[in-house]
N, C-alpha and C positions, 0 to 999 in steps of 0.2 A: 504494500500500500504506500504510495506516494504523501510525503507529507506536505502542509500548505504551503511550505516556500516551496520545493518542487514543482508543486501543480499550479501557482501563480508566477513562475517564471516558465515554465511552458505553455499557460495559456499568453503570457506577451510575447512569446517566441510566435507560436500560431497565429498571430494578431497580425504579426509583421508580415510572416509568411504567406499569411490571406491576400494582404495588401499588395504585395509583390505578384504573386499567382493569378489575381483576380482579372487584368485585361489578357495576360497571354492566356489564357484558359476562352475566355471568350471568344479571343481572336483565333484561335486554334480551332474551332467548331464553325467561324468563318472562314476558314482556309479551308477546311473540310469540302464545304462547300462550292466553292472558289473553283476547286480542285475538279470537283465531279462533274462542275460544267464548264473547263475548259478542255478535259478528256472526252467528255461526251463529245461535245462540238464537232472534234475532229474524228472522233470513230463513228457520228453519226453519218458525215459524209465519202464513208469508207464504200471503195467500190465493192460491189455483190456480185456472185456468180448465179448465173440463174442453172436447174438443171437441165435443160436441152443445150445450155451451152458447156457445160461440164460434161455433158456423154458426145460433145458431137464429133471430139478424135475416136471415141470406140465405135459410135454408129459407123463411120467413115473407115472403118478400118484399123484405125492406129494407135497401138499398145500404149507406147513412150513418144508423144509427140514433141516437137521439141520447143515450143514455146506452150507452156503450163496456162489454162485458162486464168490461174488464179497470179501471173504477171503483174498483172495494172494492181494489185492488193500491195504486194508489195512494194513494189513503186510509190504509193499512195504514201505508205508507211513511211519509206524513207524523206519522202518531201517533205514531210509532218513530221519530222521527231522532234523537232523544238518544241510543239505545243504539248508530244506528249510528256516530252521532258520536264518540260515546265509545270507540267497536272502533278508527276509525281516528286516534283521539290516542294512544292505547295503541301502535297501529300504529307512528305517527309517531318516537315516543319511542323505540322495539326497534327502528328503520332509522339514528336517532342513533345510537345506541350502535352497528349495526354498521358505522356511517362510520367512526368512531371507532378503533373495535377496525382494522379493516382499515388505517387512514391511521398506526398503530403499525405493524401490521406490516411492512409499506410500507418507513418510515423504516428498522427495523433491517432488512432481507432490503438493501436498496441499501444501507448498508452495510458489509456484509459480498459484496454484490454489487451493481461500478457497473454492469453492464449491464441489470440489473434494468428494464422497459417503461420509460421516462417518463409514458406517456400513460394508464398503471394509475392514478395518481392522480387528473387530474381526471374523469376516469370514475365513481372511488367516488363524487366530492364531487356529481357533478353526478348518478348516479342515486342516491345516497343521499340528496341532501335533497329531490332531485325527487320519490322515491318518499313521501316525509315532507308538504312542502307540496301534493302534488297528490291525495294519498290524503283528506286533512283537508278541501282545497277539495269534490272531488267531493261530499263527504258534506255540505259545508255549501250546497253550489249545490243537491241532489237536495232538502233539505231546505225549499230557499225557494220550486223549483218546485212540490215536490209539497203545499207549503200554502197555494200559489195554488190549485192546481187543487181542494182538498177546500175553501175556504172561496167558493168562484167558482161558476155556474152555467152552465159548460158540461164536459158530461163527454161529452164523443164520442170517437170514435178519435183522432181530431188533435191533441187537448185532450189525452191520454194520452202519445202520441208528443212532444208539444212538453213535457211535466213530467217525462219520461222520460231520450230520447235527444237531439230536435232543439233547435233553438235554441242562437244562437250562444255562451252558458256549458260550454252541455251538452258540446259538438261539440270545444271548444278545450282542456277538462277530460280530455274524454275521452281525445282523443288524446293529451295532455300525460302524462296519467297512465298509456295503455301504454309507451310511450318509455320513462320513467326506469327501472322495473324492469327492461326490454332493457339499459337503459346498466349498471344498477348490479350485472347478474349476468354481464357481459363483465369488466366491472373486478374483480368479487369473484373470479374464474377467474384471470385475470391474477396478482394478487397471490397467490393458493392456491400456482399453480405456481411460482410465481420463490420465494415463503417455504418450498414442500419442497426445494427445490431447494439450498438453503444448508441443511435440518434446522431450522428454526424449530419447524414443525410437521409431527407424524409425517403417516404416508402413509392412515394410515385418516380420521384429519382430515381432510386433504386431500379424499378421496372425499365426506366425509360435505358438507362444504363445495361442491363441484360439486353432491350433489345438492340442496342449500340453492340453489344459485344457480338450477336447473332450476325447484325449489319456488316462488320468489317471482316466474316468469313470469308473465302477467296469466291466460295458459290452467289454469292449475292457481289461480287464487285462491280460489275456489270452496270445494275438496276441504280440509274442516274437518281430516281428518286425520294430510294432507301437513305439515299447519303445525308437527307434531311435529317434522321432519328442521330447521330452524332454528333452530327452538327448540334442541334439541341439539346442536348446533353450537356455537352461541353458549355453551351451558353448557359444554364443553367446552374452550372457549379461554377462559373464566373460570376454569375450576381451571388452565389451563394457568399463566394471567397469575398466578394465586396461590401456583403452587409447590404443587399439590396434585394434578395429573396422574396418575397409575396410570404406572407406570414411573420415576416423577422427572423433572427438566426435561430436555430437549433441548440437549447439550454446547457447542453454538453459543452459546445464551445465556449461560452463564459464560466462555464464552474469547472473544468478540465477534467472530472469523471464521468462516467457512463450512465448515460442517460435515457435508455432504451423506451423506444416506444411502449404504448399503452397497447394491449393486447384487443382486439375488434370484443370481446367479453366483457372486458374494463371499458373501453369507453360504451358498451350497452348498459352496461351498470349504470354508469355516470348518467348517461340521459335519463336514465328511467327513476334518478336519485335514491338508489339503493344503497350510496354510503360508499361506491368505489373511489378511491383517492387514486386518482392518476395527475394528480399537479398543479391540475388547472382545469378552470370549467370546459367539456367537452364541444366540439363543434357543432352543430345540428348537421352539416354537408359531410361530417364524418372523415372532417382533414387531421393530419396528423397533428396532434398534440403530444407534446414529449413529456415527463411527469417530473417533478421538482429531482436535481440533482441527488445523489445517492450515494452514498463514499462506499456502500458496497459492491455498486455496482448493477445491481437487478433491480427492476421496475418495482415499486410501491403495490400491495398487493390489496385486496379489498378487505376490511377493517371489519372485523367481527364486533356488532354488538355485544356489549358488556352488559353481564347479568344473566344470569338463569332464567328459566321459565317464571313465570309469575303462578304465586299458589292459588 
């Protein structure tokens, strides 16, 4: 157990920390953003193969033709690596900031709870900068293959597959770069739970944060519109870090112990004035209410009347 000087020179530690974190956190759910529409952009005007034009060397006879339908793609790609480059340095910068943001909250949820994962931390670190350095490679590798093959004089099918996906940059990129976003939405879940767990962050956070974690699998990278839920996220825990939240901060941060939410029981209690103590009068819209701070740690529980039965 932390004594008062302890936990009042940690909570002005976090004070400052807030204060510093609080625009790049926002700004980083902005770049999120930024990011997903200025790779859209350029992949939306990617040239297509249709299929009658993909069978018409084998209708016609020819095994291995020698210029690859899917030519003009690559091509396309090499003329455009700047923009895509540019999406995944944007990229790279909004996965900083959410190392960052997350390896805060980290520090305050352990202490205000030591059982907090150990192994949540290098998880962030290693899918967060994984997802940062592998995101930027891919794009600078796709970049030097695919202006071999447009300034080169073979464009066959194998020509296309070797500027594409094969070759051993391609292969090592590739897989490197689905991993870290696997690592870094395990860690970001990790740290979600164990920080509502103390009331750091309310429980729609929380949600919104899982489905942030789901967002930046490598299967959903695609879906230009999903990139909204991270984006909002991250703005979300920048007004928190700012002290501008919709509700005010969460009571854990000013008294530097765990301050775990009221259980959906407890605050039915509370409406129904059955004597539940959870902190503070309950919402009627059923938002989070955190319950007065706790030096032990676990929520306030509902108060048994005093006295026996009546004779």
């Amino acid at each position: 157990m932390a004594s008062a000087s302890e936990i009042s020179k940690q909570v002005a530690y976090e004070s400052e920390r807030r204060a510093r974190l609080g625009v790049p956190a926002a700004a980083g759910g902005v770049l999120f953003l930024i990011s997903a529409i200025l790779t859209n952009a350029v992949i939306s005007a990617l040239p297509s193969v249709g299929l009658l034009q993909g069978l018409r060397p084998a209708l016609q006879g020819i095994a291995k033709p020698a210029r690859s339908a899917r030519a003009e793609e690559v091509k396309y790609l090499s003329h455009h690596a700047f923009g895509l480059i540019a999406g995944s340095v944007l990229e790279a910068v909004a996965a900083i900031a959410l190392t960052l943001v997350l390896l805060f909250l980290l520090s305050a949820t352990r202490f205000r709870r030591a059982e907090t994962p150990r192994a949540a931390g290098p998880l962030v670190i290693a899918g967060g900068v994984g997802l940062a350095v592998f995101g930027i490679a891919s794009q600078v590798v796709r970049a030097i293959q695919t202006h071999k093959f447009a300034t080169g004089h073979d464009f066959s099918e194998a020509a296309v597959e070797h500027a594409l996906t094969k070759g051993a940059a391609n292969l090592a990129i590739g897989y490197l770069g689905l991993l870290a976003p696997l690592v870094l939405a395990l860690g970001l879940v990790m740290v979600l739970l164990s920080a509502t767990r103390v009331g750091l962050i309310t429980r729609w956070q929380r949600g919104l944060g899982i489905a942030t974690a789901v967002v930046i699998l490598p299967l959903f990278a695609g879906i230009f519109y999903l990139q909204l839920v991270p984006a909002a996220w991250m703005v979300s825990v920048g007004f928190l870090f700012l002290g501008r939240l919709p509700g005010g901060d969460p009571p854990t941060w000013a008294s530097g112990v765990a301050c775990p939410w009221p259980s959906p029981a407890e605050v039915r209690a509370a409406k129904e004035g059955t004597g539940a103590d959870v902190g503070a009068t309950a919402p009627t819209d059923g938002a989070d209410v955190a319950p007065a701070p706790s030096t032990n740690g676990r929520s306030s529980r509902k108060r048994r009347r005093k006295g026996g039965a009546r004779s």
